[in-house]
C-alpha positions as CSV (number, residue, x, y, z in Angstrom):
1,X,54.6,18.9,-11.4
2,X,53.1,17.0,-8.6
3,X,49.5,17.4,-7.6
4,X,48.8,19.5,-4.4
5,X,48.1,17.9,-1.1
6,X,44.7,16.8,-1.2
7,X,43.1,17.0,2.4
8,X,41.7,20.8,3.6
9,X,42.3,20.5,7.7
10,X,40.2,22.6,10.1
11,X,41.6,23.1,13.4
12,X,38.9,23.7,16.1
13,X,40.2,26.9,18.1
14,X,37.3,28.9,19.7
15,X,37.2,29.2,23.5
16,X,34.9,27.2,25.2
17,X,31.5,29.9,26.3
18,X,30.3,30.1,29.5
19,X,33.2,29.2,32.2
20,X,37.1,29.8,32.4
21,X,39.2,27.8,30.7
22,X,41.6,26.5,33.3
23,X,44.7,26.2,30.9
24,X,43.8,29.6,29.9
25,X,44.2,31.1,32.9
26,X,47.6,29.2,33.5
27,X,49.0,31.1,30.6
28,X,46.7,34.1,31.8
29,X,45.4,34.3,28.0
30,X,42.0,34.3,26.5
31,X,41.9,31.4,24.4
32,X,43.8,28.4,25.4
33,X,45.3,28.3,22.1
34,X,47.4,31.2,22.8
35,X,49.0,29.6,25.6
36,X,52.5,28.5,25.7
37,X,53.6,24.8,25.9
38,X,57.2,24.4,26.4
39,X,58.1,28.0,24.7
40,X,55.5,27.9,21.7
41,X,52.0,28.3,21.5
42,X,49.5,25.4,21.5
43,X,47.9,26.8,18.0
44,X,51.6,27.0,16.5
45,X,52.4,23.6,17.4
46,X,48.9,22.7,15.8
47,X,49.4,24.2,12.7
48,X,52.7,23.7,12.1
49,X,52.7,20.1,12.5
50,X,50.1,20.4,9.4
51,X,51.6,22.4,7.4
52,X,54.9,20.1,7.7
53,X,52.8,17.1,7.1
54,X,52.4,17.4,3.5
55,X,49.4,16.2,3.5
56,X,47.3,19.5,3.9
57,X,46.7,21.9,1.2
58,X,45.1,24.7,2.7
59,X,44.9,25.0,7.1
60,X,41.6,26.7,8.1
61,X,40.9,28.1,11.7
62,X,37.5,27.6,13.2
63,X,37.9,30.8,16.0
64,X,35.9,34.1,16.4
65,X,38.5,36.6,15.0
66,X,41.7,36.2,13.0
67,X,42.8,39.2,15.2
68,X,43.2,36.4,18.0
69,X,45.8,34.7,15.6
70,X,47.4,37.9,14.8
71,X,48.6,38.4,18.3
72,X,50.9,35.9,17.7
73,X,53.5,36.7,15.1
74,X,54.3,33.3,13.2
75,X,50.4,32.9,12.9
76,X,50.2,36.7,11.5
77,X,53.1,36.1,8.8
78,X,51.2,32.3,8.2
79,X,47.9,34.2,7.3
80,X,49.8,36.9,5.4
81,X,51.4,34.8,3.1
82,X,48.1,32.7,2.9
83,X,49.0,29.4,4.4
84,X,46.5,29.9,7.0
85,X,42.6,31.0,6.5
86,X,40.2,31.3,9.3
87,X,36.9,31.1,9.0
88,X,34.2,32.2,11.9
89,X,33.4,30.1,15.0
90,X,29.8,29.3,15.8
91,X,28.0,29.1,19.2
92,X,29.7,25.3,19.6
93,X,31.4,22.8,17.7
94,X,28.6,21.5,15.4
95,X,27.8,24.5,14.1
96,X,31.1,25.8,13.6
97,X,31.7,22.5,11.1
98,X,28.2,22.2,9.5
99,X,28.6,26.2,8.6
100,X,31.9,24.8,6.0
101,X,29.0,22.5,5.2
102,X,26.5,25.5,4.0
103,X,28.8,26.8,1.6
104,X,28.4,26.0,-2.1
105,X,31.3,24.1,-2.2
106,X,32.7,22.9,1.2
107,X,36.0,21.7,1.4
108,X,36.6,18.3,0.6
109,X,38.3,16.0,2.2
110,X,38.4,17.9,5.4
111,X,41.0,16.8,8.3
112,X,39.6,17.7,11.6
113,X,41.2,18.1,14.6
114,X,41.9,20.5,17.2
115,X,44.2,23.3,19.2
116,X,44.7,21.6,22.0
117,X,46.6,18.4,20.3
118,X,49.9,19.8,20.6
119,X,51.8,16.3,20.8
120,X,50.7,15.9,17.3
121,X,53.7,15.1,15.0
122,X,53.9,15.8,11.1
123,X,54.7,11.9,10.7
124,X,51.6,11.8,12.8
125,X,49.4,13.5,10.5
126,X,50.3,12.3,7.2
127,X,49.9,8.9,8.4
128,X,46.3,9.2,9.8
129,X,45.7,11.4,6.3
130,X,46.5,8.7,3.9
131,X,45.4,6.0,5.8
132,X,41.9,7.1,6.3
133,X,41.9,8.4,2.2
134,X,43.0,4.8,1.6
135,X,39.9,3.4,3.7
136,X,37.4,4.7,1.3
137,X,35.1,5.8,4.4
138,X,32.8,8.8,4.2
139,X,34.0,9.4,7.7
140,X,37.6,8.4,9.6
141,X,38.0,8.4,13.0
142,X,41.3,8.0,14.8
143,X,41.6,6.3,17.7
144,X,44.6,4.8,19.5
145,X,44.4,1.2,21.5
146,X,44.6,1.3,25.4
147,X,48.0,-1.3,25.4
148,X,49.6,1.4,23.3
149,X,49.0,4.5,25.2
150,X,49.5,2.1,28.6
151,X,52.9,0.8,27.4
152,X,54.5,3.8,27.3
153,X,52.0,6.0,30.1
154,X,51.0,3.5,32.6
155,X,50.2,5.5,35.3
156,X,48.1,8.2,33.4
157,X,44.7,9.4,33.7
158,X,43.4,8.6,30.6
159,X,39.9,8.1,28.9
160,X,39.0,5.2,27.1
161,X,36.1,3.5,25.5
162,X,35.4,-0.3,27.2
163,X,34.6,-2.1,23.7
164,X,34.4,-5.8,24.0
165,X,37.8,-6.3,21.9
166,X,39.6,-4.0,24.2
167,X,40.0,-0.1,25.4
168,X,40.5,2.7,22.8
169,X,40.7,6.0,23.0
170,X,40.0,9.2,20.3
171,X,42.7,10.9,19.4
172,X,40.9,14.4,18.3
173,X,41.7,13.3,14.3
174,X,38.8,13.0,11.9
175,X,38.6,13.0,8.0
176,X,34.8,13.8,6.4
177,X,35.5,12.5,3.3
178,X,31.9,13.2,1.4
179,X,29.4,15.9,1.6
180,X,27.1,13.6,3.4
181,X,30.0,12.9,6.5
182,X,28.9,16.1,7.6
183,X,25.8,14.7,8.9
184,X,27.7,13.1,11.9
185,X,28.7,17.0,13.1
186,X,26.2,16.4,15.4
187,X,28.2,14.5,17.8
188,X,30.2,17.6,18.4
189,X,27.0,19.8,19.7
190,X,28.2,18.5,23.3
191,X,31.2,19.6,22.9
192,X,33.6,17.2,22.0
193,X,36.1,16.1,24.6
194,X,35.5,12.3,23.5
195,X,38.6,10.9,25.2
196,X,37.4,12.7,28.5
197,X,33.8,12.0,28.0
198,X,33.2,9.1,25.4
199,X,30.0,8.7,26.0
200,X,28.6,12.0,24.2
201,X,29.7,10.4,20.5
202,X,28.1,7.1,21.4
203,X,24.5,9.1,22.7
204,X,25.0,11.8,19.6
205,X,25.0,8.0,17.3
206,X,21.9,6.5,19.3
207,X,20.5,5.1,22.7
208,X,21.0,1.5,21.5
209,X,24.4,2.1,21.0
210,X,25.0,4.0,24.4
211,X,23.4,0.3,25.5
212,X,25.0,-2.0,24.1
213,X,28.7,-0.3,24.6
214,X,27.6,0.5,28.6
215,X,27.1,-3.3,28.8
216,X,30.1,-4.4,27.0
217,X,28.4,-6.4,24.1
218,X,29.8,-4.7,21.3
219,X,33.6,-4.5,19.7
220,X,34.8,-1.5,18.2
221,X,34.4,-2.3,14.6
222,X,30.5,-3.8,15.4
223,X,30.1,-0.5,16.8
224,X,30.9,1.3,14.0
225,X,29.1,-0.8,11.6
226,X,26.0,0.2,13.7
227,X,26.7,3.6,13.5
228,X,27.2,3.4,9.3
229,X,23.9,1.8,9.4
230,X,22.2,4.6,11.6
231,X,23.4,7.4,9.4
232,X,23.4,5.6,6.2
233,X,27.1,6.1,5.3
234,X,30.4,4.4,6.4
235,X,32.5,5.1,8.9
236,X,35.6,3.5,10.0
237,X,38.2,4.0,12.8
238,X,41.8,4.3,11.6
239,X,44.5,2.7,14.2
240,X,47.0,5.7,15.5
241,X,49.5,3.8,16.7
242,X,51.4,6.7,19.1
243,X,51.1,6.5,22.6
244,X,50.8,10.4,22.7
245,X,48.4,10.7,19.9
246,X,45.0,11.0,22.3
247,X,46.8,13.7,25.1
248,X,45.5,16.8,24.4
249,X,46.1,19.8,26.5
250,X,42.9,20.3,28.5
251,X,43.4,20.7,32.8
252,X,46.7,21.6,35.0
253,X,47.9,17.9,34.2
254,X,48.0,17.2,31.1
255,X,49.1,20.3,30.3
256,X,52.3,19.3,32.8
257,X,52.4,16.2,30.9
258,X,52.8,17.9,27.4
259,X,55.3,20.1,28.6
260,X,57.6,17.0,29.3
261,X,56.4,14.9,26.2
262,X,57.9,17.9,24.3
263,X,61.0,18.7,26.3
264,X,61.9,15.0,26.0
265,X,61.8,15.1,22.2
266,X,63.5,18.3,22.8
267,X,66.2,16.9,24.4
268,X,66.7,13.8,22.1
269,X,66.9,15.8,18.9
């Protein structure tokens, strides 16, 4: 008998508090995960790309109420038959991770990413899963270069850090690998959005970071030495090599954009 998949994955579903989501309102829904994105929900695309991964063992949703899930009936018979857990939300994203965190025995290695990644493949996945086990790091981040996601999007409006060696952007994927890789969790008390906003993970990891990237002095794998040294652990980014790996469903466009991504894979089989 083989052993069971070996990474826990925590998909980050809560609505955002205090303004209107403006996918949500496309899809008139309260939570943009419930919204449809080329005839299936944004959550159900999520989650199903994990569960066919074979790299998760358990899928845990980070939202206020599994009766938001329920509404949706895939996602009811998912939690019925156990292959889906949720676990409560917290007033933002740090909080919401640290909280696994506070229980006796939080679940590790935990695969973080989000609802809104809907272009995210099973091959995807089990990819970035076993290469960022194989790294050894207490924390994996993926990111994708800028010549990948510009040789097959030229013309989008992307985000990307300016590292010395070249743009990159975040692709929503991380794997805490130790108890201690929660630590970083605090990069996510501004809310994320790193490929929109890069610069919160750089000020959440130090001012003299935020410098030295602003001013272009730095390549990506400096910068992440300096971070390892500023929270005494290691972390290390893991290459994504998939154009579509850092579009996530987050205004009007991109939204658009997804909806073709998917209905050309669609079409192609």
């Amino acid at each position: 008998m083989s052993a069971a998949p070996p990474v826990t994955a925590l998909v980050l579903a809560a609505s955002r508090s205090g303004s209107e989501d403006p996918v949500a309102a496309i899809g008139g829904k309260s939570h943009k995960c419930l919204v449809d994105v080329a005839g299936q929900t944004m959550i159900e695309r999520v989650i199903a790309a994990l569960l066919d991964s074979g790299a998760c063992g358990q899928v845990l949703v980070s939202i206020e109420s599994e009766s938001i899930l329920r509404q949706v009936p895939r996602l009811a018979s998912w939690l019925d038959e156990g292959r889906v857990e949720t676990t409560p939300s917290a007033e933002n994203l740090a909080d919401s991770i640290l909280s696994l965190a506070d229980k006796g025995s939080p679940p590790l290695p935990l695969l973080l990413t989000t609802a809104d990644n809907v272009l995210h493949t099973p091959e995807l996945i089990a990819r970035f899963a076993r290469d960022a086990l194989a790294s050894g790091a207490d924390v994996a981040v993926g990111m994708t270069p800028e010549a990948t996601v510009r040789a097959e999007f030229p013309d989008e409006q992307l985000g990307f850090f300016r590292f010395r060696d070249g743009g990159y952007s975040f692709c929503n994927l991380f794997v805490f690998r130790t108890a201690k890789s929660f630590e970083t969790a605090e990069a996510f008390r501004g809310g994320g959005q790193f490929r929109k906003k890069p610069w919160r993970i750089l000020k959440a990891f130090g001012v003299l970071n935020l410098l030295r990237f602003r001013f272009g002095r730095l390549t990506v794998s400096g910068a992440f030495e300096r971070i390892s040294r500023r929270f005494g652990l290691r972390l290390e980014t893991i290459e994504v090599p998939y154009a579509f790996a850092p579009i996530d469903v987050d205004n009007p466009r991109t939204y658009a954009l997804s909806e073709r991504i998917i209905g050309g894979r669609e079409a192609a089989g």
